[in-house]
C-alpha positions as a printed Julia matrix, in Angstrom:
231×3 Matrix{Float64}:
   2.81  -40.97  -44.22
   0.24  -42.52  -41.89
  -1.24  -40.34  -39.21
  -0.05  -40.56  -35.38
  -1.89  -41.61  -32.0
  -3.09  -39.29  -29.24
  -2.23  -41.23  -26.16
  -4.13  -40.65  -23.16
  -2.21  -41.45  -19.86
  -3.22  -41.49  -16.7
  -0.37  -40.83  -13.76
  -0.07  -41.23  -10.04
  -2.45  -39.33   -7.58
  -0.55  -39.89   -4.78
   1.95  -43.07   -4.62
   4.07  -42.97   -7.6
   4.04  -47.08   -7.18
   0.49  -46.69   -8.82
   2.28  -45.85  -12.55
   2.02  -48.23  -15.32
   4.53  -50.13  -17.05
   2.78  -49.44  -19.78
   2.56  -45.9   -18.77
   6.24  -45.82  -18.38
   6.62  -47.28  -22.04
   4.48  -45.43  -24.09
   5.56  -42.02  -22.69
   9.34  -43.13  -23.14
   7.74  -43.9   -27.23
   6.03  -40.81  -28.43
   7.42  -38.0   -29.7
   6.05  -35.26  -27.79
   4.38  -34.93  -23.88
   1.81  -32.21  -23.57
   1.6   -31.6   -19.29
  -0.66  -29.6   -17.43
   1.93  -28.42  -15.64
   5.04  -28.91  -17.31
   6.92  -28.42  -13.93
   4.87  -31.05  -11.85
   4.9   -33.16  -14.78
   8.54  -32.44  -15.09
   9.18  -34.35  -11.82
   7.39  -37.01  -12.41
   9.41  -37.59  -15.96
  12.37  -37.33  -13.81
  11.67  -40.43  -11.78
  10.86  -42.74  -14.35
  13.86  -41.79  -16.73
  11.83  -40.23  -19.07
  13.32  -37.72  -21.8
  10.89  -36.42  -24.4
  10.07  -33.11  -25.06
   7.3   -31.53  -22.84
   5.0   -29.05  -23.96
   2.42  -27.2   -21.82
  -1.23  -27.96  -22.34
  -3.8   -26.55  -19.92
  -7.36  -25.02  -19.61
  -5.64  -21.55  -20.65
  -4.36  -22.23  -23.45
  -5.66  -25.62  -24.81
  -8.3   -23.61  -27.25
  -5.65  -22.16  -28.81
  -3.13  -25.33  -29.14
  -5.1   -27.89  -30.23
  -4.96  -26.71  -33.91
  -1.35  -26.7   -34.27
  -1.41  -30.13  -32.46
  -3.91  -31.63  -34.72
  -1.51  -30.86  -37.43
   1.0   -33.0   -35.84
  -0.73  -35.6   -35.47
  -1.93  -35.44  -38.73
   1.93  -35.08  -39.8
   2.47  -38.79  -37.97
   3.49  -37.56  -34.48
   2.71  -39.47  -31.67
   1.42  -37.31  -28.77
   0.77  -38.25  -24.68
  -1.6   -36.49  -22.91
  -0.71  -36.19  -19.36
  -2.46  -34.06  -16.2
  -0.79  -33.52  -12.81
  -2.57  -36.28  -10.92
  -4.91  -38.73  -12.17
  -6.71  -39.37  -16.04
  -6.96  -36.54  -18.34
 -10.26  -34.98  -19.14
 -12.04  -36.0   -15.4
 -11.92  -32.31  -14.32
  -8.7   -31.72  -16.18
  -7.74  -30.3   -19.39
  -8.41  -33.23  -22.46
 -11.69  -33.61  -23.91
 -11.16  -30.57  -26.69
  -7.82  -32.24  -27.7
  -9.56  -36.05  -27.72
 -12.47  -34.26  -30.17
 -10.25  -32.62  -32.14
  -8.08  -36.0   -32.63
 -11.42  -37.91  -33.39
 -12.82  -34.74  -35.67
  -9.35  -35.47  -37.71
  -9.83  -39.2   -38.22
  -6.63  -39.89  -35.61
  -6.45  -42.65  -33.03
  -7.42  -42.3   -29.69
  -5.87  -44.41  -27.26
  -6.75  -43.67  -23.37
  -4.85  -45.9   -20.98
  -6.05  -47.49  -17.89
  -4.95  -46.25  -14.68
  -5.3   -43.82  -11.61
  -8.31  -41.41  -11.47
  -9.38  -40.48   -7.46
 -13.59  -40.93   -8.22
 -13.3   -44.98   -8.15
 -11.37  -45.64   -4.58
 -13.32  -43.24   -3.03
 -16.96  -44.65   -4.58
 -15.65  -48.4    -3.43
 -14.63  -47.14   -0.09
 -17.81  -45.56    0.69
 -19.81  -48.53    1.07
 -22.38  -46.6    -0.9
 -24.28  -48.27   -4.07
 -21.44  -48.53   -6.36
 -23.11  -50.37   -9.64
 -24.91  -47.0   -10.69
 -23.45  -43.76  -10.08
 -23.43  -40.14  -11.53
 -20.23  -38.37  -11.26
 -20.73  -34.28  -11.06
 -16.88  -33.38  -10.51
 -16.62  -29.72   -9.14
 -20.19  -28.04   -8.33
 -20.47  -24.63   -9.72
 -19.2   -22.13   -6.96
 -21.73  -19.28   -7.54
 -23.41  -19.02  -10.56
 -25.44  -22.04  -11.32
 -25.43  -24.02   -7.35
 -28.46  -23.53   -6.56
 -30.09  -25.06   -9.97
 -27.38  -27.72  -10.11
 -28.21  -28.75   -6.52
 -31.96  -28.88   -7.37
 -31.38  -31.27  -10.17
 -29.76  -33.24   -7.91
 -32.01  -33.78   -5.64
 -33.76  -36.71   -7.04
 -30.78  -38.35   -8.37
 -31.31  -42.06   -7.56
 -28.17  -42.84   -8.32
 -25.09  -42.74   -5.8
 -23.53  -38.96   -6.48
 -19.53  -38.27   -6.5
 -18.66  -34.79   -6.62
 -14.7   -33.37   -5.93
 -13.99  -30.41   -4.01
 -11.43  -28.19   -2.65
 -10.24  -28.6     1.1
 -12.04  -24.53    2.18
 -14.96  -25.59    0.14
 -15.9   -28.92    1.52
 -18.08  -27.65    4.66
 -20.08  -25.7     2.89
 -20.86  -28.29    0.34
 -21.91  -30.8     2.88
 -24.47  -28.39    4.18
 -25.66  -27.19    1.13
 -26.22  -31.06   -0.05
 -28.21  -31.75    3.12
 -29.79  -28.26    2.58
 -31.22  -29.57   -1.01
 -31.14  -33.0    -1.17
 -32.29  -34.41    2.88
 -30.17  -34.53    5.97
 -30.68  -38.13    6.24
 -28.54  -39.03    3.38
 -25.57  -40.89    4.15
 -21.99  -40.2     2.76
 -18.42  -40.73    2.18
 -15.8   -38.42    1.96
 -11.95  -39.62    1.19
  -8.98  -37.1     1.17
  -5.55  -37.64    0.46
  -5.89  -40.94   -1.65
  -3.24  -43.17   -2.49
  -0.96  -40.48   -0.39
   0.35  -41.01    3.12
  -2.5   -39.52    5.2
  -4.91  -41.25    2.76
  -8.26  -41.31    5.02
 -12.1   -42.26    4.6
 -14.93  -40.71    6.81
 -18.31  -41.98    6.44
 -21.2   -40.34    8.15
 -24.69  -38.04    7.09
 -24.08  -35.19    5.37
 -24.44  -32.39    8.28
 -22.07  -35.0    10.54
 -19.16  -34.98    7.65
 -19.6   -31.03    7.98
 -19.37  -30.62   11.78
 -16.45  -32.81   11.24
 -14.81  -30.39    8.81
 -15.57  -28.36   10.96
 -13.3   -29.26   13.98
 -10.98  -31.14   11.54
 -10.29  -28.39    9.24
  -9.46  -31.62    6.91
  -6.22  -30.63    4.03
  -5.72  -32.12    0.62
  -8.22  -33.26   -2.56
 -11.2   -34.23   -1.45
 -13.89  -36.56   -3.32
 -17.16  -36.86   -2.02
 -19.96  -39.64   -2.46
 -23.26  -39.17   -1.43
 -26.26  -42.04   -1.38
 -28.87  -41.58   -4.3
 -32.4   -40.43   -3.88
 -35.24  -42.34   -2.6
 -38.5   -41.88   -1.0
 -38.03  -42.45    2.35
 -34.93  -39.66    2.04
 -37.05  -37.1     0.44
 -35.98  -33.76    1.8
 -38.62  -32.36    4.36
């Protein structure tokens, strides 16, 4: 018997007219769907006709079910990987059940598709050929020596962050790394109330602020360079 695939498949972060056909097809073709939330995920399935057997898979529990899904895909299962919004494994559940799959010899395929990180880097305006993506900055534990890492990072910096959050990030950025670097922060993207706001790093805050701003927010902030060096 010839081992399955671990499918990797990326799903709508906002419009569902951003799915794949190919999506579509390959989760209508495997034999099990592992969801981060199975009830989210559920919905989605619903829309596009899709009837396969879903299986939760998140950051509680994905220590403990990898093994018994490495045997099934050693058994000739195929398997899709699917998150609530966006690719698996960019800050989501994935990357222990991609290195188990790869520790057991079993193909890896990762489809193309939505993540939030590249609309909101091209929409910036910021330097977009070299960039470093951080994901979620540590909340406590950690900020402070992350944030000094960062500060000569020459390369334009994308971080995601939680509506409550976001103020407070913006200041401590500006704190660390110079309040004369320039930034973009997106919200909402691909969704109705999609929106972009470009500005320095205290002027996003302020603008939190009075905005009180809702929804998943990515920010990009311009790489390190001499004249920005932080006073």
């Amino acid at each position: 018997m010839s081992a399955g695939i671990l499918y990797i498949v990326p799903t709508p972060i906002g419009n569902l007219e951003d799915m794949t056909l190919r999506a579509i097809r390959v989760l209508k073709e495997v034999d099990l769907i592992l969801a981060e939330d199975t009830r989210t995920s559920g919905k989605l399935l619903k829309h596009f006709e899709i009837d396969k057997p879903l299986r939760s898979f998140h950051m509680h529990n994905e220590h403990k079910a990898v093994e018994s899904l490495g045997e099934q895909l050693e058994a000739g299962r195929q398997i899709a990987l699917i998150s609530d919004a966006g690719t698996p494994a960019i800050s989501d559940p994935g990357y222990l059940m991609v290195a188990k799959a790869i520790a057991l010899d079993i193909e890896v395929i990762c489809l193309p598709g939505a993540t939030a990180f590249v609309p909101a880097l091209v929409n910036s305006g910021l330097a977009a050929h070299s960039f470093c993506f951080e994901g979620f900055l540590p909340v406590k534990k950690g900020r402070q020596t992350k944030l000094k890492e960062l500060s000569e990072e020459a390369r334009t910096i994308i971080f995601y962050e939680s509506p409550h959050r976001i103020a407070r990030t913006c200041r401590d950025l500006a704190e660390y790394l110079g309040p004369g670097r320039e930034a973009s922060l997106s919200r909402e993207i691909s969704k109705k109330f999609e929106q972009t706001k470009r500005g320095k790093l205290l002027e996003l805050a302020s603008w939190c602020d009075d905005h009180k701003p809702k929804g998943e927010m990515v920010l990009c902030v311009e790489g390190y360079s001499k004249k920005l060096k932080p006073s």
